[in-house]
C-alpha positions as CSV (number, residue, x, y, z in Angstrom):
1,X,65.2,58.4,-32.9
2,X,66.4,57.2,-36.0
3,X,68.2,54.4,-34.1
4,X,65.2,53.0,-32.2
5,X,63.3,53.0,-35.3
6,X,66.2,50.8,-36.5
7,X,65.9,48.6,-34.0
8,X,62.2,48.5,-34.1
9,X,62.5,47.2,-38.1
10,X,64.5,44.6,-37.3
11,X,62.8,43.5,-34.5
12,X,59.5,43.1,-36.9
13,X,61.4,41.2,-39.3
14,X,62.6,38.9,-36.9
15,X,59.6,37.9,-35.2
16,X,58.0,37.2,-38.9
17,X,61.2,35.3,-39.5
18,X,60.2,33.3,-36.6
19,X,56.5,33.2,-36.6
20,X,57.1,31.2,-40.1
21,X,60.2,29.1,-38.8
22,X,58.7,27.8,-35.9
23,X,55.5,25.8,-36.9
24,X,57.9,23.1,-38.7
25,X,59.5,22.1,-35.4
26,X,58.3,20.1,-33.1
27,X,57.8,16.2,-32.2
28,X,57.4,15.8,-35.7
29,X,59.4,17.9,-38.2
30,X,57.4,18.9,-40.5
31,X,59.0,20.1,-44.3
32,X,58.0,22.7,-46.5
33,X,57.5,20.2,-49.2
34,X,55.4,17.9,-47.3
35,X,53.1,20.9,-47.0
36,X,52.9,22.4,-50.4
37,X,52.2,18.0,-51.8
38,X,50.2,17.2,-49.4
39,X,46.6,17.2,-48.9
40,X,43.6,18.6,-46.7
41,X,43.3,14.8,-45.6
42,X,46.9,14.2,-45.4
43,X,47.7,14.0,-41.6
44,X,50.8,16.5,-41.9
45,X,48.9,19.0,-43.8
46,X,46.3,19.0,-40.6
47,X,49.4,18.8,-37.9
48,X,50.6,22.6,-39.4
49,X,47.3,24.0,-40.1
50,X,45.0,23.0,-37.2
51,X,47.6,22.3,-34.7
52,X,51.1,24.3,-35.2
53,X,50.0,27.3,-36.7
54,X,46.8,28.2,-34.3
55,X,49.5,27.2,-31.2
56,X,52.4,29.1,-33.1
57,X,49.6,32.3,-33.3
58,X,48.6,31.6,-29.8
59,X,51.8,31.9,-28.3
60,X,52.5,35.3,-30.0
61,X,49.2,37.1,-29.3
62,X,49.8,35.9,-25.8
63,X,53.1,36.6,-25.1
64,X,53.0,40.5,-26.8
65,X,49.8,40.7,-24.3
66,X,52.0,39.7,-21.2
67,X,54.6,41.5,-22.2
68,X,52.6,45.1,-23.2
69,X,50.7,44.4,-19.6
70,X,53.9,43.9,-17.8
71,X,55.2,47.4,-19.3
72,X,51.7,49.3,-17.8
73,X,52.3,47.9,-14.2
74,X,55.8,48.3,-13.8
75,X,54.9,52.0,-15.3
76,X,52.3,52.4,-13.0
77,X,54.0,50.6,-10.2
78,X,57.5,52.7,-11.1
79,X,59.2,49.2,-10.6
80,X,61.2,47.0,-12.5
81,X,59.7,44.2,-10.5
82,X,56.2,44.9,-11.3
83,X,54.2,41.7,-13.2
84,X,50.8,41.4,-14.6
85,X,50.0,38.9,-11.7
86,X,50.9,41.4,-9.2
87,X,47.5,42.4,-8.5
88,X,46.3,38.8,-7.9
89,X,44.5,38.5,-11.4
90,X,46.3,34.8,-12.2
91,X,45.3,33.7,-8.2
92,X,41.6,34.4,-9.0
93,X,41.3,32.9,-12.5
94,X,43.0,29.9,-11.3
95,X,40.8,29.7,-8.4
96,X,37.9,29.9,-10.9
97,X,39.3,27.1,-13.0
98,X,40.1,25.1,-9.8
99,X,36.5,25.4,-8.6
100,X,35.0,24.0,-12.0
101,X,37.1,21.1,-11.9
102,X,36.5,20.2,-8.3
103,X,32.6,21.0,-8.8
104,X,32.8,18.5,-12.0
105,X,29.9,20.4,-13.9
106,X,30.2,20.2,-17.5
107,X,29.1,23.3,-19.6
108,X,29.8,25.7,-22.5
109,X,28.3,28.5,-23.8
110,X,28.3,29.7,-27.4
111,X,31.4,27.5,-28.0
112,X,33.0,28.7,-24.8
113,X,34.4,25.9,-22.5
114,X,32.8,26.6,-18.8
115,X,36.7,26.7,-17.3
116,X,37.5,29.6,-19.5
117,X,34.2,31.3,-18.4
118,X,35.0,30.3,-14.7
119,X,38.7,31.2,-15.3
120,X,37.9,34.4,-16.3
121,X,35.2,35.5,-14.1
122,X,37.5,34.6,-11.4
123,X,40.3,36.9,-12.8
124,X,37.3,39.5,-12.8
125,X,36.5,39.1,-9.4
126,X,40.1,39.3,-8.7
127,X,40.4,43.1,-10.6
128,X,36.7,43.7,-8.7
129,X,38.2,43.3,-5.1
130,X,41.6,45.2,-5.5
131,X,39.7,48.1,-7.0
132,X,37.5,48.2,-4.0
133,X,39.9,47.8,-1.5
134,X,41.6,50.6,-2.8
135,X,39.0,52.9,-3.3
136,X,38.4,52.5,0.0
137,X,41.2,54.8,1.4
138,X,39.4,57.4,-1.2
139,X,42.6,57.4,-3.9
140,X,44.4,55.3,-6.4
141,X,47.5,55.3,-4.4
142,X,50.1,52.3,-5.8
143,X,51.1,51.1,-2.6
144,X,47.5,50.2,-1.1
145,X,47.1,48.9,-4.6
146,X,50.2,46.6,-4.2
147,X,49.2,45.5,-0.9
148,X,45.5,44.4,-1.8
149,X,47.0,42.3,-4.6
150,X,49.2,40.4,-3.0
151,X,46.6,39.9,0.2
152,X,44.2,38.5,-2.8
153,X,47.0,36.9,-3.9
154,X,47.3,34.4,-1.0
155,X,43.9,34.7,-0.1
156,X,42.7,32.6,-3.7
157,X,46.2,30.4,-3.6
158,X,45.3,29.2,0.1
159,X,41.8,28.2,-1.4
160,X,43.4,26.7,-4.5
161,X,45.3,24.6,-2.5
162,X,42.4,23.8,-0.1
163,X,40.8,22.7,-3.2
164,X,43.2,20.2,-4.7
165,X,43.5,19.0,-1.0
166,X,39.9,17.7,-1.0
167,X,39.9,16.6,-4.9
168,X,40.4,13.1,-6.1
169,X,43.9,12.4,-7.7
170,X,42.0,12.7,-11.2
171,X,41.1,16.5,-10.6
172,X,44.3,17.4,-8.5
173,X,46.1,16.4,-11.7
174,X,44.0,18.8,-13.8
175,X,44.2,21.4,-11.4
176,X,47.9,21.3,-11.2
177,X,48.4,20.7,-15.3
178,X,46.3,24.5,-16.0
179,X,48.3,26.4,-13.0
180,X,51.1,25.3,-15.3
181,X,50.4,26.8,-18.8
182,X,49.9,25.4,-22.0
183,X,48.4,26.2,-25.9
184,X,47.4,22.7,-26.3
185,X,44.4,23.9,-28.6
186,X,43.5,22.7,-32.1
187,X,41.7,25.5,-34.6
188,X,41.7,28.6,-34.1
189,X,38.5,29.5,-31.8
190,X,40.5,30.3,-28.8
191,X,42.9,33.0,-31.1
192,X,39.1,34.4,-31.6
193,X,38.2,34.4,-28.6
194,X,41.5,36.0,-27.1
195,X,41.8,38.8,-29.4
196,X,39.1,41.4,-28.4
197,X,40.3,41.7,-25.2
198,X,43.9,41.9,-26.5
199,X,43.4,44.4,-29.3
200,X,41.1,46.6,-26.8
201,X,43.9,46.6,-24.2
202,X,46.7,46.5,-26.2
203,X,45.6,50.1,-28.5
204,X,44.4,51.8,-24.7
205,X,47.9,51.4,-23.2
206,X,49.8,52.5,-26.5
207,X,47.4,55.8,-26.8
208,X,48.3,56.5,-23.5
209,X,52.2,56.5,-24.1
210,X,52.6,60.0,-23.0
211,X,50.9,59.9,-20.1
212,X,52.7,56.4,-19.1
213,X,56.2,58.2,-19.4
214,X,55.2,61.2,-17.3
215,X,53.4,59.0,-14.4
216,X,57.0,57.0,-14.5
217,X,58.6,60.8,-13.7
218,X,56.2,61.2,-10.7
219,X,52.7,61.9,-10.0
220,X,53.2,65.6,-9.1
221,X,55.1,66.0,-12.5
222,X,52.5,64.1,-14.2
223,X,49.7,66.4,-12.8
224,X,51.5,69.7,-13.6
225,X,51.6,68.4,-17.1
226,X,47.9,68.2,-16.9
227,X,47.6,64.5,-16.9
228,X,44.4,63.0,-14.3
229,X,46.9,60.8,-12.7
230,X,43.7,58.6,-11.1
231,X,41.8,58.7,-13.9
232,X,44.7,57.7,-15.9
233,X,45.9,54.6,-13.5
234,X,42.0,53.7,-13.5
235,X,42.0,52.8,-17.2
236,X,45.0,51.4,-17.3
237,X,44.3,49.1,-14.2
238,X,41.3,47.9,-15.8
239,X,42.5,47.6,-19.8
240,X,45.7,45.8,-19.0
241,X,43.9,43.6,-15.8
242,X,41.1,42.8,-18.1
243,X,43.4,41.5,-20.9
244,X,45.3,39.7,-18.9
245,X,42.4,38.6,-17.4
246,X,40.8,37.0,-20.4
247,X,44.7,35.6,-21.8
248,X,44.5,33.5,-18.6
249,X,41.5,32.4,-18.8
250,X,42.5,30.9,-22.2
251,X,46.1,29.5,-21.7
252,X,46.0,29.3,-18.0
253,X,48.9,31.5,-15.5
254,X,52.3,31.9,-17.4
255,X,54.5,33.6,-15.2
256,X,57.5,36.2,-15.5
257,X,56.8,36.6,-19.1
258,X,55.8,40.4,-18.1
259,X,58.4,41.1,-15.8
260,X,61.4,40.0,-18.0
261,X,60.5,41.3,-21.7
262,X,59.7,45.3,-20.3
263,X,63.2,44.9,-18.4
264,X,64.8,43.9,-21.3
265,X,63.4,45.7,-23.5
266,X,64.1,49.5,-21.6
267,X,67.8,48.3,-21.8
268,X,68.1,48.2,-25.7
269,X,65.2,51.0,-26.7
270,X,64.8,52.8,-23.6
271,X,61.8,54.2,-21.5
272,X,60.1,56.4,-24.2
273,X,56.5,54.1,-23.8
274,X,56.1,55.4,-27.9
275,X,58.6,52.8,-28.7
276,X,58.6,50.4,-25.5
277,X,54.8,49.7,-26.2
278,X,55.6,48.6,-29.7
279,X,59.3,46.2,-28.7
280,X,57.3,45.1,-25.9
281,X,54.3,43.4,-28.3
282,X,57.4,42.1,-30.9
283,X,59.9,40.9,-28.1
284,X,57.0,39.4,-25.9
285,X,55.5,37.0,-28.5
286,X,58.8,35.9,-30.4
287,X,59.8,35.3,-26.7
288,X,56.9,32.7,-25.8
289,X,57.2,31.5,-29.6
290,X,60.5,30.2,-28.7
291,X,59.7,29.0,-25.2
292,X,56.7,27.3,-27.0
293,X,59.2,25.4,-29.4
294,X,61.5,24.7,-26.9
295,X,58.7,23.1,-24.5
296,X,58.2,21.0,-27.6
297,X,61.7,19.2,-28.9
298,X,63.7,19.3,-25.6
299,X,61.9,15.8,-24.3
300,X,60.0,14.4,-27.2
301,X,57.1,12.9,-27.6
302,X,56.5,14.7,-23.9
303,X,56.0,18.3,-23.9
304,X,57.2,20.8,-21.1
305,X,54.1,23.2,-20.1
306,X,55.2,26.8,-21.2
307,X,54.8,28.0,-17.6
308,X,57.8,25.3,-16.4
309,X,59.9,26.8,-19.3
310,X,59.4,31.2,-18.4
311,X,59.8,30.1,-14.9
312,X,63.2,28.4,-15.6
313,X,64.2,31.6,-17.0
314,X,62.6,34.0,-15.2
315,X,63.7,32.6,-11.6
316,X,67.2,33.2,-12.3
317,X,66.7,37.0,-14.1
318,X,64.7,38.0,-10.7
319,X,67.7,37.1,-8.8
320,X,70.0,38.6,-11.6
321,X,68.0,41.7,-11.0
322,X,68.1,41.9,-7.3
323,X,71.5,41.5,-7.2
324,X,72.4,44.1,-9.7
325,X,70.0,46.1,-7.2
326,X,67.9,47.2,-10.7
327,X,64.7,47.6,-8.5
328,X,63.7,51.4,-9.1
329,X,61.8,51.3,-13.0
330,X,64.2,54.5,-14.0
331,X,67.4,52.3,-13.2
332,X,66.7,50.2,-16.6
């Protein structure tokens, strides 16, 4: 105990190392002492303030979102392999971005771009579907669950494509630049926008610790510890859909972020959720913080969408996986 707690303080400490590190890099080094002299009108004092730091805060709520998501699936799911976008939630919010580009009607509301509202009601109609296929068959069983979400899955990506294929090159291109990723924001009204649903989800799936490691043990074991293994798997389904629902709909689909950090983080703390929930919020936004800098000083002035980067990554650590045969959750 004492150990994990160890390893929990130095985890904090090191994501607020980086959180301050990471806004002076990027196309444009920016110095400490350029910041403190300069000026609101100054253009440096505006790159770190309205640009770097929003991104830098972006990329860290986002991540630690992914990541605490990722853990409640693969929980759920009882598999290492488990993602946030398993249950088709990215397919339908990309769908929903896809289809207000291609429509071409230009709207907001309170402040609210109309892709994010489309993005995100198309992640909702996502979570909307799955649930009702599976409450079909009368119970919450994992394995219909899988199945409807990957048969959504394919069902919004062959309409995604269908759309860029009757688009003009000018929307394909916008289509294909959100599927990709990015925290190309200035201010901070997105990090506003985001964090309900992040906070919400995020404090439901840490209360819930207990109940996430004895579902992991089994659902008989989890019911003769007087856990309500559906009603349980209900909330959980829609907090941690919901969130990731609403991240999307921000930042667009960034992939393998929530299979990775859980994985990675049950090898150095273990599978007590108490302490997983908590690595899993640190590890998961210093690890898109980096990505995020990365993306930006590899091939300057161009920047590499944060989706390209996690995929680069994660390809190779789902084969790593396979190969070391670390399917089962409990193997980690």
């Amino acid at each position: 105990m004492k150990s994990k707690n160890i390893k929990l303080i130095g985890f904090s400490l090191f994501a607020i190392a980086l959180v301050i590190i990471a806004p002076f890099f990027g196309i444009e080094n920016i110095s400490l002492n350029s910041i403190i002299e300069s000026q609101s009108a100054d253009s440096s004092y505006n790159i770190f303030w309205r640009i770097r730091i929003p991104r830098i805060l972006l990329s860290f709520i986002v991540g630690s979102s992914l990541a605490i998501s990722g853990m409640a699936f693969q929980a759920m799911f009882r598999n290492a392999l488990a993602t946030p976008f398993t249950l088709g939630v990215s397919s339908g919010a990309a769908f929903g971005a896809a289809l207000y580009v291609k429509v071409g009607i230009i709207f907001s509301i309170i402040g609210v771009s109309g892709q994010t509202i489309s993005a995100f009601l198309g992640a909702l109609l996502s979570i909307l579907v799955v649930y009702s296929l599976t409450r079909l068959k009368r119970d919450f069983s994992v394995g219909t669950m899988l199945l409807a979400g990957v048969a959504i899955n394919f069902f919004f990506s062959s309409f995604i494509l269908f759309i860029q294929y009757i688009s003009d090159f000018n929307s394909s291109f916008k289509i294909i630049r959100w599927l990709m990723g990015g925290f190309e924001i200035i201010g901070y009204s997105d990090i506003y926008r985001i964090l309900p649903f992040v906070l919400i989800g995020a404090i439901i799936i840490t209360s819930l610790s207990r109940e996430l490691n004895l579902i992991t043990l089994g659902d008989d074991i989890a019911l003769s510890r007087g856990v309500s293994v559906v009603k349980i798997k209900n909330i959980l389904f829609f907090a941690t859909s919901l969130m990731v629902g609403g991240v999307i709909s921000i930042v667009g689909p960034i992939g393998f972020v929530g299979m990775m950090v859980p994985h990675i983080s049950r090898l150095i703390i273990g599978n007590d959720h108490k302490h997983l929930s908590i690595l899993n919020i640190l590890f998961g936004g210093t690890f898109l913080v980096f990505c995020d800098v990365i993306s930006r000083v590899v091939i300057p002035p161009a920047e590499i969408p944060i989706g390209v980067i996690t995929a680069l990554l994660g390809g190779p650590f789902f084969i790593w996986l396979l190969i070391n045969n670390k399917t089962n959750y409990n193997s980690g």
